[in-house]
N, CA, C and O atoms as a Maestro MAE file, in Angstrom:
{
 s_m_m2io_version
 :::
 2.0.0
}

f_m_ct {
 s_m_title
 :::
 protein
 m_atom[252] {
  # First column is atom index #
  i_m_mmod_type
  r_m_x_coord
  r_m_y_coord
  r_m_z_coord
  i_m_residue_number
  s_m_chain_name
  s_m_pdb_residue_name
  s_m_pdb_atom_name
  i_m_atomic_number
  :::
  1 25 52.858 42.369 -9.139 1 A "UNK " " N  " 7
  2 3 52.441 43.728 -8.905 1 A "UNK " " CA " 6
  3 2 51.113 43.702 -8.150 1 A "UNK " " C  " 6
  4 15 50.317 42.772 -8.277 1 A "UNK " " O  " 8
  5 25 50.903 44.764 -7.355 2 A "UNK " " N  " 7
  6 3 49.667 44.639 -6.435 2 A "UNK " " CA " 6
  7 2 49.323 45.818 -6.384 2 A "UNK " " C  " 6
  8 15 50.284 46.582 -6.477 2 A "UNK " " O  " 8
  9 25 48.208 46.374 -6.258 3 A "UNK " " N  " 7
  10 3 47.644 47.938 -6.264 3 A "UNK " " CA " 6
  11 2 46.912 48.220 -5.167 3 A "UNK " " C  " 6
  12 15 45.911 47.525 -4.994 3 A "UNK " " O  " 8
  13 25 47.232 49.316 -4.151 4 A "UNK " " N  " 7
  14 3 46.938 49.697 -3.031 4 A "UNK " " CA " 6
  15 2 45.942 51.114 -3.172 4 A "UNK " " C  " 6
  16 15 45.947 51.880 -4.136 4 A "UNK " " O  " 8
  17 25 45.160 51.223 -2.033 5 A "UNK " " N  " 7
  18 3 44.077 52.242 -2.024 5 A "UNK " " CA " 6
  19 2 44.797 53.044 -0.875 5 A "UNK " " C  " 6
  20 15 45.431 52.312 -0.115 5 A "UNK " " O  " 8
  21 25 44.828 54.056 -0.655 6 A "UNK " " N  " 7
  22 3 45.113 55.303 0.699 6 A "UNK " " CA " 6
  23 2 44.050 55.516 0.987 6 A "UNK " " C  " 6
  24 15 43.360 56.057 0.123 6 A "UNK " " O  " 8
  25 25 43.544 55.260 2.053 7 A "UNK " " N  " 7
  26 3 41.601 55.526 2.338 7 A "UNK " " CA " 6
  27 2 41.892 56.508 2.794 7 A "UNK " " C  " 6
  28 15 40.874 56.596 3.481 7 A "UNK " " O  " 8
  29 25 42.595 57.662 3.107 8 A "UNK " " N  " 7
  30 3 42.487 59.264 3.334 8 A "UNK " " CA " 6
  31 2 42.169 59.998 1.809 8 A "UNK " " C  " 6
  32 15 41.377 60.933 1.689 8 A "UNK " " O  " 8
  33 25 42.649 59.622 1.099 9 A "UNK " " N  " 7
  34 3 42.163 60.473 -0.121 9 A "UNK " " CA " 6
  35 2 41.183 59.583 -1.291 9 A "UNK " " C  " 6
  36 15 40.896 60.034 -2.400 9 A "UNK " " O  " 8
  37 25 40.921 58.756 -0.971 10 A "UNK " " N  " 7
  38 3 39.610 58.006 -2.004 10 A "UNK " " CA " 6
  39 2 38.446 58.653 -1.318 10 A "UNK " " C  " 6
  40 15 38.131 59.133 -0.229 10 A "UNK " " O  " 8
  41 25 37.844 58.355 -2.831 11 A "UNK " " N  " 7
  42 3 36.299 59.345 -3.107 11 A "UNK " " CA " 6
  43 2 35.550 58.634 -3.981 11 A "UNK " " C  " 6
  44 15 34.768 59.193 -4.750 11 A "UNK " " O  " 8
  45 25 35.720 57.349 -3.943 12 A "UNK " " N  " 7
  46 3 35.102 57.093 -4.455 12 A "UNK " " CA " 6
  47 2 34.375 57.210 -6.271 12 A "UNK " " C  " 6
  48 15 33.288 56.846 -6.719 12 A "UNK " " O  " 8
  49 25 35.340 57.754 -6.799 13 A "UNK " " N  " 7
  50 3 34.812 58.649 -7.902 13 A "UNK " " CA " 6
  51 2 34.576 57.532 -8.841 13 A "UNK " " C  " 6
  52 15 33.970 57.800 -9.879 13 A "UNK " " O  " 8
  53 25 35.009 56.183 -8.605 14 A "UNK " " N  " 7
  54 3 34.265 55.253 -10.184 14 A "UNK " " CA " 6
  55 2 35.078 55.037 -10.963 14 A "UNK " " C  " 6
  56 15 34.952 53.874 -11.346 14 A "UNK " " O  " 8
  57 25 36.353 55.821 -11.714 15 A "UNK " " N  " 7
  58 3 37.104 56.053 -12.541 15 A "UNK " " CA " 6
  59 2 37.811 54.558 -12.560 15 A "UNK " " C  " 6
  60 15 37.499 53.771 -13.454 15 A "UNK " " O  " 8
  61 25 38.561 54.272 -11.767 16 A "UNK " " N  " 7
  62 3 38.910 52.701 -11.166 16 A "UNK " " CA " 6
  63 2 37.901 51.422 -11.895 16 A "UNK " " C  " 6
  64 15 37.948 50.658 -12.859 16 A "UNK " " O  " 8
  65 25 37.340 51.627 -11.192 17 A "UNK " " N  " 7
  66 3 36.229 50.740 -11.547 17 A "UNK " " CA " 6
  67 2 35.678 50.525 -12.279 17 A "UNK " " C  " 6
  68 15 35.219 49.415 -12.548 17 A "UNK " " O  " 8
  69 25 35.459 52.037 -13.149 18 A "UNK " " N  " 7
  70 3 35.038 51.779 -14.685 18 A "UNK " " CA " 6
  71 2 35.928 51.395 -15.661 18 A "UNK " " C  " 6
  72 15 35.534 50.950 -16.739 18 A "UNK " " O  " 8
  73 25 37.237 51.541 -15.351 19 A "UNK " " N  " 7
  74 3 38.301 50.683 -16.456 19 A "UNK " " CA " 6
  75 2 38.307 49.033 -16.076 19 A "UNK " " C  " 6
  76 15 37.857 48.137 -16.791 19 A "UNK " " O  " 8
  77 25 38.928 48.889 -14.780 20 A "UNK " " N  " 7
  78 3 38.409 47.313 -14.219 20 A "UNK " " CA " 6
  79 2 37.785 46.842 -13.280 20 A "UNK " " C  " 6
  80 15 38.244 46.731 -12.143 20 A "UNK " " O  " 8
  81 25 36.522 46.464 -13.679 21 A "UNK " " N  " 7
  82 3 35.548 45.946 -13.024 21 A "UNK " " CA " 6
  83 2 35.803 45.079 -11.595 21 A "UNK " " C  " 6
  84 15 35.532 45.288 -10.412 21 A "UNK " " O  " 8
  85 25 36.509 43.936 -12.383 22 A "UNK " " N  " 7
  86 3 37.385 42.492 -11.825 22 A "UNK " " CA " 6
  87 2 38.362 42.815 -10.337 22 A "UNK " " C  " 6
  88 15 38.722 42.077 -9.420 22 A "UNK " " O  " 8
  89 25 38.517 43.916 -10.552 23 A "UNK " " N  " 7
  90 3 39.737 44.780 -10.091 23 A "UNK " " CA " 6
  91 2 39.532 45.664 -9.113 23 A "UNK " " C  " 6
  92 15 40.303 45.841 -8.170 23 A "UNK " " O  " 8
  93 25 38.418 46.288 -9.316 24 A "UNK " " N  " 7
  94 3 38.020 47.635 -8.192 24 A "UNK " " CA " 6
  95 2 36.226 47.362 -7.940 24 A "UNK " " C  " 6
  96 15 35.311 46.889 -8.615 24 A "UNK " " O  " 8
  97 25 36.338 47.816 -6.897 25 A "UNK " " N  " 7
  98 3 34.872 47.639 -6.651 25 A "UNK " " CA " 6
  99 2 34.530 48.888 -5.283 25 A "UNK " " C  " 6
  100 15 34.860 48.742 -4.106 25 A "UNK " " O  " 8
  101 25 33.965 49.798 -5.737 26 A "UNK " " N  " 7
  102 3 33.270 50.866 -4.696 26 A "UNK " " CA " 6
  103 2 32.313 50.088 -3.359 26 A "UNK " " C  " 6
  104 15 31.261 49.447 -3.358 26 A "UNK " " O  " 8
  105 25 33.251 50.507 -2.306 27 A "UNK " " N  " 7
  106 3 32.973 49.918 -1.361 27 A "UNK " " CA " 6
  107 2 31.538 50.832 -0.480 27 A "UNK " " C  " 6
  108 15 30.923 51.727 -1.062 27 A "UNK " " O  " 8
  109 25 31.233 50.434 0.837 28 A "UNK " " N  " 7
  110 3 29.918 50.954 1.199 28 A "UNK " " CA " 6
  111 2 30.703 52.294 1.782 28 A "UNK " " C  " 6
  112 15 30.096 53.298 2.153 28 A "UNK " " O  " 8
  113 25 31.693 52.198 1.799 29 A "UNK " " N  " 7
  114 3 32.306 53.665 3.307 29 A "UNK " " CA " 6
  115 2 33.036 54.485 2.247 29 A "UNK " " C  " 6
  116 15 34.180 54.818 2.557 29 A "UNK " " O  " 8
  117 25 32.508 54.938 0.848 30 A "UNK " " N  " 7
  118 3 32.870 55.512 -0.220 30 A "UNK " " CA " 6
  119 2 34.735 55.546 -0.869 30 A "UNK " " C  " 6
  120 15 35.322 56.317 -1.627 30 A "UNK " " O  " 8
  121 25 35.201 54.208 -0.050 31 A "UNK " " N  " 7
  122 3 36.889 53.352 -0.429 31 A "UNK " " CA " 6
  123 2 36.487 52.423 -1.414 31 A "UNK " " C  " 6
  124 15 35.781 51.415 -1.359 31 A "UNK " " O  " 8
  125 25 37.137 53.027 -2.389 32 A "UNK " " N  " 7
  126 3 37.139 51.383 -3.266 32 A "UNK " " CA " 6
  127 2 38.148 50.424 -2.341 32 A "UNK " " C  " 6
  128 15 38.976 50.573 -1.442 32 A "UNK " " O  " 8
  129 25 37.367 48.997 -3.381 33 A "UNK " " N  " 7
  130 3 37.912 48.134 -2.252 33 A "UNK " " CA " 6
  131 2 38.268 47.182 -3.560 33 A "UNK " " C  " 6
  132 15 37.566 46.997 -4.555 33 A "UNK " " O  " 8
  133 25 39.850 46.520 -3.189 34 A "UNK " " N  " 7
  134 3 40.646 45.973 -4.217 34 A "UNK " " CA " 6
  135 2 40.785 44.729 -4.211 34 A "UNK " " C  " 6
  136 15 41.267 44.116 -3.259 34 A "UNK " " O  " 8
  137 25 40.339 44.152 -5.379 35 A "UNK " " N  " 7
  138 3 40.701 42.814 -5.277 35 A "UNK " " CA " 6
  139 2 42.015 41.942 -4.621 35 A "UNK " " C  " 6
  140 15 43.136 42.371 -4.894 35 A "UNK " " O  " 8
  141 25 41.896 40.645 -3.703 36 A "UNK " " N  " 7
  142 3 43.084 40.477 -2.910 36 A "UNK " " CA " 6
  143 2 44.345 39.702 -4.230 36 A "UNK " " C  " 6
  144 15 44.143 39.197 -5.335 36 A "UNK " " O  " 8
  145 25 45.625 39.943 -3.424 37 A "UNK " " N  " 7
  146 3 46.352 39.342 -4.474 37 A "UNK " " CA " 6
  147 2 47.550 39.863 -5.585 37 A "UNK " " C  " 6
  148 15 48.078 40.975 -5.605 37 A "UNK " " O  " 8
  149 25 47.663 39.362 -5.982 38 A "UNK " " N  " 7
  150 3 49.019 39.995 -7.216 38 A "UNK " " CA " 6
  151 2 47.762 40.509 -8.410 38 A "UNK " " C  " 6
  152 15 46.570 40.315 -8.171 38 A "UNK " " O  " 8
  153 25 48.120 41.013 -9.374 39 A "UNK " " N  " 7
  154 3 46.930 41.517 -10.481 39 A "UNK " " CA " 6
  155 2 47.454 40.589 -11.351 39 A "UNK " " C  " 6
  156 15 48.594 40.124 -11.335 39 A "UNK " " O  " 8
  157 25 46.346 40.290 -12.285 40 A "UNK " " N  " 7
  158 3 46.625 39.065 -12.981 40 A "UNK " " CA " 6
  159 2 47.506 39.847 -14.267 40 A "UNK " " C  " 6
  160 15 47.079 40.821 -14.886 40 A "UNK " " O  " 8
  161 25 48.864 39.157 -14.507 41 A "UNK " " N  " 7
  162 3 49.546 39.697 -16.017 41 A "UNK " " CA " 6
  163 2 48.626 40.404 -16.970 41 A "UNK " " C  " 6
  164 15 48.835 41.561 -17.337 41 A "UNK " " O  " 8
  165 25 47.388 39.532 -17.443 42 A "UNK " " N  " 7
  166 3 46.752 40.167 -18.287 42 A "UNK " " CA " 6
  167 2 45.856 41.760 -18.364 42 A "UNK " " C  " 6
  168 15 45.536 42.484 -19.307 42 A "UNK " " O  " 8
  169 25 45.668 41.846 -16.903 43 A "UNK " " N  " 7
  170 3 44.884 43.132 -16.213 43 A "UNK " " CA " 6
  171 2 46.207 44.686 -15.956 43 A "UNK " " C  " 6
  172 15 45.891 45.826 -15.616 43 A "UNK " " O  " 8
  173 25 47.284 44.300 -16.186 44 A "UNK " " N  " 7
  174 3 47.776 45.164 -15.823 44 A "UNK " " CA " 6
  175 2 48.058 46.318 -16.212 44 A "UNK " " C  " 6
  176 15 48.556 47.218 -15.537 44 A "UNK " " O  " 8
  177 25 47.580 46.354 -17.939 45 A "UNK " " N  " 7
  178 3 47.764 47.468 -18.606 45 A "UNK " " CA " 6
  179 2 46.334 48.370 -18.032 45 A "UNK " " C  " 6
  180 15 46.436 49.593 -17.938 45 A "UNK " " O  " 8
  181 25 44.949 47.644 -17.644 46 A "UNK " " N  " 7
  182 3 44.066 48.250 -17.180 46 A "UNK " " CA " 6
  183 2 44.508 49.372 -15.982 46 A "UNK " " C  " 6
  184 15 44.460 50.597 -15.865 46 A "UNK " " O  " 8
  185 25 45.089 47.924 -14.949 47 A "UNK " " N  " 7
  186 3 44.863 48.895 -13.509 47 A "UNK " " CA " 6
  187 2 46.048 49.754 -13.554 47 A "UNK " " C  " 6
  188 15 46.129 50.286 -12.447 47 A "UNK " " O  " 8
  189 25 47.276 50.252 -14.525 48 A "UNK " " N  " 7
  190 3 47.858 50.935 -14.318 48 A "UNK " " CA " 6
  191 2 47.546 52.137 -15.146 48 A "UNK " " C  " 6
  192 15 48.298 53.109 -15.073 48 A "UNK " " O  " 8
  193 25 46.179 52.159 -16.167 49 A "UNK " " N  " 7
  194 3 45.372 53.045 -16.595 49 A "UNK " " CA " 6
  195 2 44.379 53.469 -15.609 49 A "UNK " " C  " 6
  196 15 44.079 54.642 -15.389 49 A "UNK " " O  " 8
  197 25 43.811 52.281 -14.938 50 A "UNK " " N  " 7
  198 3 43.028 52.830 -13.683 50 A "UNK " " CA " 6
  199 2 43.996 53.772 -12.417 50 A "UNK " " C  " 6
  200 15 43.485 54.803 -11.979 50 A "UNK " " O  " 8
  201 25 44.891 53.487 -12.084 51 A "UNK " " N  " 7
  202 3 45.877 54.375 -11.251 51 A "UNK " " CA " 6
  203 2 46.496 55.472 -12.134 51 A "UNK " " C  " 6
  204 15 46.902 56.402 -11.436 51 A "UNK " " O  " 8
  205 25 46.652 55.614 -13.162 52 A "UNK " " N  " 7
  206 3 47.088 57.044 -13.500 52 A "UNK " " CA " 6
  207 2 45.792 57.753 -13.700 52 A "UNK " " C  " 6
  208 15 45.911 58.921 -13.329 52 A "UNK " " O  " 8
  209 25 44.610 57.486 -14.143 53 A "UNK " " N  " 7
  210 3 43.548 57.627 -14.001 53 A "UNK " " CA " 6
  211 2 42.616 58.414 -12.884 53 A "UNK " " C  " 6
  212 15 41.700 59.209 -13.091 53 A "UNK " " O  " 8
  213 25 43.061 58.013 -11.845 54 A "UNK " " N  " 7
  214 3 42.520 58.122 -10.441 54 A "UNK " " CA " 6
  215 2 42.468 60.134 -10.094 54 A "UNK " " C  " 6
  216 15 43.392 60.948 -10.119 54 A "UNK " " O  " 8
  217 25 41.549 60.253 -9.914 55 A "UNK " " N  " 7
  218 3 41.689 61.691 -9.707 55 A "UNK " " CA " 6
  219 2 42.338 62.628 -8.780 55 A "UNK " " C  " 6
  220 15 42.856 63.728 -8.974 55 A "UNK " " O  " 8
  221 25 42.106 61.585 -7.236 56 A "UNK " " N  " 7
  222 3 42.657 61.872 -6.128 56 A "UNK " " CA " 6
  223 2 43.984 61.812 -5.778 56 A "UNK " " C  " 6
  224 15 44.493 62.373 -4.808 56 A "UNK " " O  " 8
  225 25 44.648 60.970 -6.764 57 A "UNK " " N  " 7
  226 3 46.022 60.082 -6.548 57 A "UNK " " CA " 6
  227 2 46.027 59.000 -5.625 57 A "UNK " " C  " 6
  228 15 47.095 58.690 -5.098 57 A "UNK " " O  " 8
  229 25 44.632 58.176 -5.265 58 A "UNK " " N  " 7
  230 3 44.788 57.486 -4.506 58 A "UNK " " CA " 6
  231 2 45.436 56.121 -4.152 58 A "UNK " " C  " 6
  232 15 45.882 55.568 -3.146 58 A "UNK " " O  " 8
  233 25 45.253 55.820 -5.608 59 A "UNK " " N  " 7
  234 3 45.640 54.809 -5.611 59 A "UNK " " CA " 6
  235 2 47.463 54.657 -6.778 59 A "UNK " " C  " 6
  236 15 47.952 55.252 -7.739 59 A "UNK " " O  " 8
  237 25 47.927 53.235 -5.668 60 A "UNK " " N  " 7
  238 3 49.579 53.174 -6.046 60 A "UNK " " CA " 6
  239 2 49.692 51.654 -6.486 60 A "UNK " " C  " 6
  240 15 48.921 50.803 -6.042 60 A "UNK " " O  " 8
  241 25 50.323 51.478 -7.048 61 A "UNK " " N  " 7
  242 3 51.335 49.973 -7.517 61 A "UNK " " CA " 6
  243 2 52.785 50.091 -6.686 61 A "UNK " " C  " 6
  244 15 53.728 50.853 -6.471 61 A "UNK " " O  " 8
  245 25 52.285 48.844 -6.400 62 A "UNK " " N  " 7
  246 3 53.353 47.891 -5.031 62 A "UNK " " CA " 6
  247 2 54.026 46.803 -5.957 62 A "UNK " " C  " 6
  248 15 53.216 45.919 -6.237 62 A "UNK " " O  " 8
  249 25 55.318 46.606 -6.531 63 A "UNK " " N  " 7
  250 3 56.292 45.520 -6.969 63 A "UNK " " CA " 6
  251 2 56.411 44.444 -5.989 63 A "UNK " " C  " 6
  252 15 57.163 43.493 -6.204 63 A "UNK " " O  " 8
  :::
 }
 m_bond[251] {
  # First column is bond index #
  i_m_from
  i_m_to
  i_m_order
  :::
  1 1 2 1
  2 2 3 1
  3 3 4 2
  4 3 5 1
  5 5 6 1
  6 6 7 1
  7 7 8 2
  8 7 9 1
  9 9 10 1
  10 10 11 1
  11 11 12 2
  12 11 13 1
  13 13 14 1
  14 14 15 1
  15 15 16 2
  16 15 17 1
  17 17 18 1
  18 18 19 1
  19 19 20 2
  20 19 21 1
  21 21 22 1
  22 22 23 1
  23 23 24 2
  24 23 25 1
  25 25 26 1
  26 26 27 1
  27 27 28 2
  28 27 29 1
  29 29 30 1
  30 30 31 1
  31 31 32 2
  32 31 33 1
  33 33 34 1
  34 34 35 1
  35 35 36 2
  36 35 37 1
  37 37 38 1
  38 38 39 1
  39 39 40 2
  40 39 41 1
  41 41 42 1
  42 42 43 1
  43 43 44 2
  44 43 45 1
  45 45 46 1
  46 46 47 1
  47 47 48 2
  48 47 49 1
  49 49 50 1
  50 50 51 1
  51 51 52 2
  52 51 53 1
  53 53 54 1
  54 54 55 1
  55 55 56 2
  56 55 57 1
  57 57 58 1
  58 58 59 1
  59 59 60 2
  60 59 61 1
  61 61 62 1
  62 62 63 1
  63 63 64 2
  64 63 65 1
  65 65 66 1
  66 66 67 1
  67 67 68 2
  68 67 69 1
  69 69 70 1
  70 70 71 1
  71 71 72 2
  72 71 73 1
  73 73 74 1
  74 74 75 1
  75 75 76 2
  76 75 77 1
  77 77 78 1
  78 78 79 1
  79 79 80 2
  80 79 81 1
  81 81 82 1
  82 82 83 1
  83 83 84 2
  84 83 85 1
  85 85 86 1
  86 86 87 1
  87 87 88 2
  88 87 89 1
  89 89 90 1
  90 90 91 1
  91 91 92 2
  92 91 93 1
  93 93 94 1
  94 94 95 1
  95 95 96 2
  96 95 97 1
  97 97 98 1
  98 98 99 1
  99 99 100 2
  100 99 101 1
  101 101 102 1
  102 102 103 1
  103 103 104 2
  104 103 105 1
  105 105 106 1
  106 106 107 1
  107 107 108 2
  108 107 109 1
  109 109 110 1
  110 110 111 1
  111 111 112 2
  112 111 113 1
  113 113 114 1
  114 114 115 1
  115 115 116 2
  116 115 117 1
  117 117 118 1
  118 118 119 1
  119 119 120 2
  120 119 121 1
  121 121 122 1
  122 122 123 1
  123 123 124 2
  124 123 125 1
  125 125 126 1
  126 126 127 1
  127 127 128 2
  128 127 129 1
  129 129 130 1
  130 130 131 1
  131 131 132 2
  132 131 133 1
  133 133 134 1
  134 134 135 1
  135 135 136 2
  136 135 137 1
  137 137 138 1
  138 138 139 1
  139 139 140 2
  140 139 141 1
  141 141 142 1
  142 142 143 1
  143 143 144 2
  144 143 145 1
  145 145 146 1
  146 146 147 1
  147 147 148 2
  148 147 149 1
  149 149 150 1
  150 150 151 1
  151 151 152 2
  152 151 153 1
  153 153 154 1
  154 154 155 1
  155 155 156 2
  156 155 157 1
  157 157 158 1
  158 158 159 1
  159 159 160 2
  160 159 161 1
  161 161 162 1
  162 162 163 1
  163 163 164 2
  164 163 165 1
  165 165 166 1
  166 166 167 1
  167 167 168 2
  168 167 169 1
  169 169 170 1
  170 170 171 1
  171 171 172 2
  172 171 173 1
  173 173 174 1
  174 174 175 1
  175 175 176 2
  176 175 177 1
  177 177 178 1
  178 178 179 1
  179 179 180 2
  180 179 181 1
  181 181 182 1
  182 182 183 1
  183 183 184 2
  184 183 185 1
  185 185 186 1
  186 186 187 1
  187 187 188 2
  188 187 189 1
  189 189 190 1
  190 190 191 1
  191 191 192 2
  192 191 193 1
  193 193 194 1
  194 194 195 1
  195 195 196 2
  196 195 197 1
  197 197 198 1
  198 198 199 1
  199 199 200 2
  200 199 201 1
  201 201 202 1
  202 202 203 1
  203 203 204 2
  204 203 205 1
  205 205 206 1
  206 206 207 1
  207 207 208 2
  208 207 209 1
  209 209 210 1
  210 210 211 1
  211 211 212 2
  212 211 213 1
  213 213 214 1
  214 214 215 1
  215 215 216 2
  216 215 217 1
  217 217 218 1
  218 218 219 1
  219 219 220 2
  220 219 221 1
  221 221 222 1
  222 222 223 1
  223 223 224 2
  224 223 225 1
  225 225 226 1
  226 226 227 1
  227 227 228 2
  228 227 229 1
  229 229 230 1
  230 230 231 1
  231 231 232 2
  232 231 233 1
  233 233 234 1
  234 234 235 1
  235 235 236 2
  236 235 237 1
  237 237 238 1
  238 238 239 1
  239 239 240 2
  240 239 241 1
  241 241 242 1
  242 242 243 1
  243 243 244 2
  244 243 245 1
  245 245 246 1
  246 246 247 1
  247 247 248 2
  248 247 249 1
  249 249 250 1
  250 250 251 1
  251 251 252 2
  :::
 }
}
């Protein structure tokens, strides 16, 4: 599983990032910016709390 950002509707809002650190990181051009890679098994209950989470709907899970 891999988790994608839509840089038309990110804002940056933190929400992401404050569930996983490891995982999301607020970039300088107000896009979070996602760790590269598959998400590790153990992180996944996070970032799919961080994506329902997300205010904008920006962010999606890729199989």
């Amino acid at each position: 599983m891999r988790v994608t950002v839509d840089e038309n509707l990110c804002e940056a809002n933190g929400f992401c990032e404050s569930i996983a650190q490891d995982i999301f990181e607020l970039g300088d051009a107000d896009v979070v910016q996602i760790a590269e890679g598959e998400v590790p098994p153990d992180r996944e209950i996070d970032v799919r709390a961080a994506v329902d989470q997300c205010p904008k709907a920006a962010l999606r899970l890729v199989d």
